[in-house]
C-alpha positions, 0 to 999 in steps of 0.5 A, spaced: 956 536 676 949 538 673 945 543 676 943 547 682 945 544 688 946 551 692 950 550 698 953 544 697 956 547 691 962 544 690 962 535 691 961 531 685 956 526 687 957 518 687 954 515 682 952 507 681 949 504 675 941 503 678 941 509 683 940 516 685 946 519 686 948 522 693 954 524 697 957 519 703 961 523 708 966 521 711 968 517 705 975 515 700 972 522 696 972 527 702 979 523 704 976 522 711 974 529 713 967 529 716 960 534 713 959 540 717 954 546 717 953 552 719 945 551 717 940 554 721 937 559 716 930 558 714 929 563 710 936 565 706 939 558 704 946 563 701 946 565 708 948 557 710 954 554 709 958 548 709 965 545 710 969 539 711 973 537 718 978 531 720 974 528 725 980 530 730 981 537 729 974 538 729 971 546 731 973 548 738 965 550 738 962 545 733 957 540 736 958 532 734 952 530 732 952 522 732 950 516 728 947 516 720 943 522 718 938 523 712 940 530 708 936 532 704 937 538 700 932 539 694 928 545 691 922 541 692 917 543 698 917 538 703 909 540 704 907 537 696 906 531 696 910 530 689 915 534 690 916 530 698 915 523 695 921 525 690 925 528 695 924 521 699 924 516 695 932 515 694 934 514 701 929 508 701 932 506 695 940 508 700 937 504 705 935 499 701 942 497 697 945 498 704 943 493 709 936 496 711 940 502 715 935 507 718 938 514 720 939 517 727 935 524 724 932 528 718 935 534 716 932 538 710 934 543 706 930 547 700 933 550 696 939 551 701 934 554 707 933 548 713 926 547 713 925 544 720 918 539 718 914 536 713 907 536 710 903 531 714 902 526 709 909 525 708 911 525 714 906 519 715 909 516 709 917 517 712 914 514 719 911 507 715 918 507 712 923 509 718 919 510 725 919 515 729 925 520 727 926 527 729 928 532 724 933 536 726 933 544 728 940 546 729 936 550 735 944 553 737 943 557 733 947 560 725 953 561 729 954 554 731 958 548 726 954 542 727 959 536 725 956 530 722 959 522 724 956 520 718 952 523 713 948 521 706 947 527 702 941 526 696 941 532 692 937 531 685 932 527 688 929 521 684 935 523 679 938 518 675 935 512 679 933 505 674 926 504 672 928 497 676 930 500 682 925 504 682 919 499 681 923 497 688 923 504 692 916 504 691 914 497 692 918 498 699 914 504 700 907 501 698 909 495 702 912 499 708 904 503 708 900 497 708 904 494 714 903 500 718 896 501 716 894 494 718 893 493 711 893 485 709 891 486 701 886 480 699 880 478 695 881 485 691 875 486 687 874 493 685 876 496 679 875 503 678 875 508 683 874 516 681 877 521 685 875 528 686 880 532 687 881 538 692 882 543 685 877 540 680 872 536 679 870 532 673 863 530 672 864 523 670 861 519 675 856 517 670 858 515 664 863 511 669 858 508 673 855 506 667 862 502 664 863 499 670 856 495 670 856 493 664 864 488 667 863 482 671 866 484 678 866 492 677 865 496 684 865 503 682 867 508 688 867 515 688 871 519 693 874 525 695 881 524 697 881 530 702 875 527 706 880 521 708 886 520 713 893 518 710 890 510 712 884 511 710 889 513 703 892 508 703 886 503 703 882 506 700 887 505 693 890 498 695 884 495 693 883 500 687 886 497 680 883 504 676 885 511 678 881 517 674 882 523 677 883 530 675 891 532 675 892 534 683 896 533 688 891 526 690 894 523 684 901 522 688 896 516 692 897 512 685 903 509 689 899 505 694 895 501 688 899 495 686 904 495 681 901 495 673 894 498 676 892 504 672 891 511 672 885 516 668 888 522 669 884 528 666 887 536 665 883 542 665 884 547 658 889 551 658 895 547 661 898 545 656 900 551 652 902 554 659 903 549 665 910 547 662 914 541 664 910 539 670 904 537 668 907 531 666 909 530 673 904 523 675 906 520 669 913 521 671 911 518 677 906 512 674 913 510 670 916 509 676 911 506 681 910 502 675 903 504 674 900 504 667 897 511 665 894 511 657 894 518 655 891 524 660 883 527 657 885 534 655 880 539 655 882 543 648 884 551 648 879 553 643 882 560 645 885 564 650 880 566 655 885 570 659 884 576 660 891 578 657 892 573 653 899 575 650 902 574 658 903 566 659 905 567 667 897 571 667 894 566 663 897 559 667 894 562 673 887 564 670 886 556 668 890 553 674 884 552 678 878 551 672 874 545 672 875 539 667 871 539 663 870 532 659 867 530 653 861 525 655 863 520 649 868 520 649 869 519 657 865 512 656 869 510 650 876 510 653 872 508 660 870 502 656 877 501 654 881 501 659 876 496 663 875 490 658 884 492 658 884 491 666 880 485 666 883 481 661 889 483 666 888 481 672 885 474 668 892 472 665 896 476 672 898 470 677 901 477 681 900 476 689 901 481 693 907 481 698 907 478 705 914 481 708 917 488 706 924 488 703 927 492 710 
């Protein structure tokens, strides 16, 4: 088995061609024995524990918990927008394979320690999909076993999931947030939305303003996502068809755009020699959304500014909160590109917008 899984160490997870690998208790591989935890402990995640019970000889003190329950045991903070999506995004793809089964309640664990709530534009997400559905507390306490009817386990997030499932999760997602928004898409015309992020701002709205003019139909609005509530969100993107915003949080919105829409995304000095793997994050999510994302605009790093230069943990904090800048002409070129590229789209494009969610 490959990677961290910290309490759960010990279960190989059930991989099917297409899907995100999980753990389904009872089941043929636990021989029938049912989960339970021992799993209060919010801070220490090593201090929590788990072991396997047949459903007749249960603990004398355990408590039964009945009914399907959603387990999700991540590295990822349930508060970001990225790091959550990616912890949900599988059970939607579970649940879709799997009759439309909705769970009785929500446990989530990072990094081992139960985490007992959700950042609210996720939890908003989660209550699109699912409805109103607690997360559990374990409030009797770490002494406490808590056994589980059944149990799904997803354990490396989005994992091994197909780029076909993946289309599907989001389109379910998408589908499921316009529906609880009263959002019935139609008679789109805007093409190319510049969002403000809450980190950086790229001064870009000019040279924008002025490409779109010059397109037949074009609507340029300018918005700053932290200003809107979630439905406000997710109207906001499904009548946009061109993203461009500086590399944030507020990209994780992409998902509500129809599927081949285009994200602009723009990256400040310094994030390629020292951000690592995540700044690739949105493009990972484009990839699996379906969305198109040319090559993000970087700002060069002509030198190290940073005060010790040989210290990259230093360095990466000095240029992780500096605006982006942008090259004026090259802004207007690649703009003009990827407008004339998405008009000639939507002009071929007989894609319409779903009525009816999957579940």
């Amino acid at each position: 088995m490959d990677g961290n899984t910290w309490f759960m160490s010990s279960f190989n997870d059930t991989y099917e061609e297409n899907e995100a690998e999980y753990l389904y208790f009872p089941s043929q591989a636990s021989k029938g024995r049912l989960l339970c935890i021992k799993g209060s402990i919010n801070r220490d995640g090593t201090l929590n524990s788990y072991a396997l019970a047949w459903p007749e000889s249960l603990p004398e003190s355990a408590i039964l918990l009945k009914g399907l329950s959603f387990i999700s045991s991540t590295y990822y903070d349930f508060q970001n927008l990225w790091h959550g999506l990616s912890a949900f995004a599988p059970f939607v793809g579970w649940s879709l394979k799997n009759g439309c089964l909705k769970p009785r309640r929500w446990v989530l664990f990072r990094q081992g320690a139960l985490q007992t709530r959700r950042g609210s534009w996720l939890q908003k997400l989660t209550l699109a999909s699912y409805g109103e559905i607690p997360i559990e507390t374990f409030e009797k306490g770490a002494d406490v076993p808590h056994c589980f009817d059944k149990a799904l386990v997803m354990r490396h997030d989005v994992g091994k999931m197909g780029r076909k499932k993946s289309y599907e999760v989001f389109e379910q997602i998408r589908c499921k947030a316009r529906t609880f928004c009263g959002i019935k898409p139609g008679g789109k015309g805007r093409e190319l939305n510049e969002n403000g992020g809450a980190h950086h701002q790229a001064n870009c709205a000019d040279e924008a303003r002025r490409e779109c003019g010059k397109v037949e139909g074009c609507i340029l609005n300018v918005v700053q996502i932290d200003d809107l509530n979630f439905c406000d969100q997710v109207k906001e993107l499904t009548y946009t068809d061109i993203l461009a915003s500086p590399h944030g949080a507020q990209l994780t919105n992409m998902i509500f755009m129809d599927r081949n829409s285009t994200v602009m995304e723009f990256i400040p000095k310094g994030w390629l020699e020292f951000a690592g793997m995540g700044q690739y994050c949105y493009h990972w999510l484009a990839d699996q959304a379906g969305m198109k994302h040319p090559p993000a605009w970087r700002e060069k790093l002509e030198k190290k500014e940073c005060p010790n230069p040989e210290d990259g943990f230093e360095c990466w904090h000095y240029y992780k909160y500096g605006l982006v800048g942008h090259d004026e002409t090259f802004f207007a070129e690649w703009a003009r590109t990827i407008l004339n590229e998405v008009k000639l789209r939507k002009e071929k494009s007989d894609q319409l917008s779903k009525n009816a969610c999957a579940c």
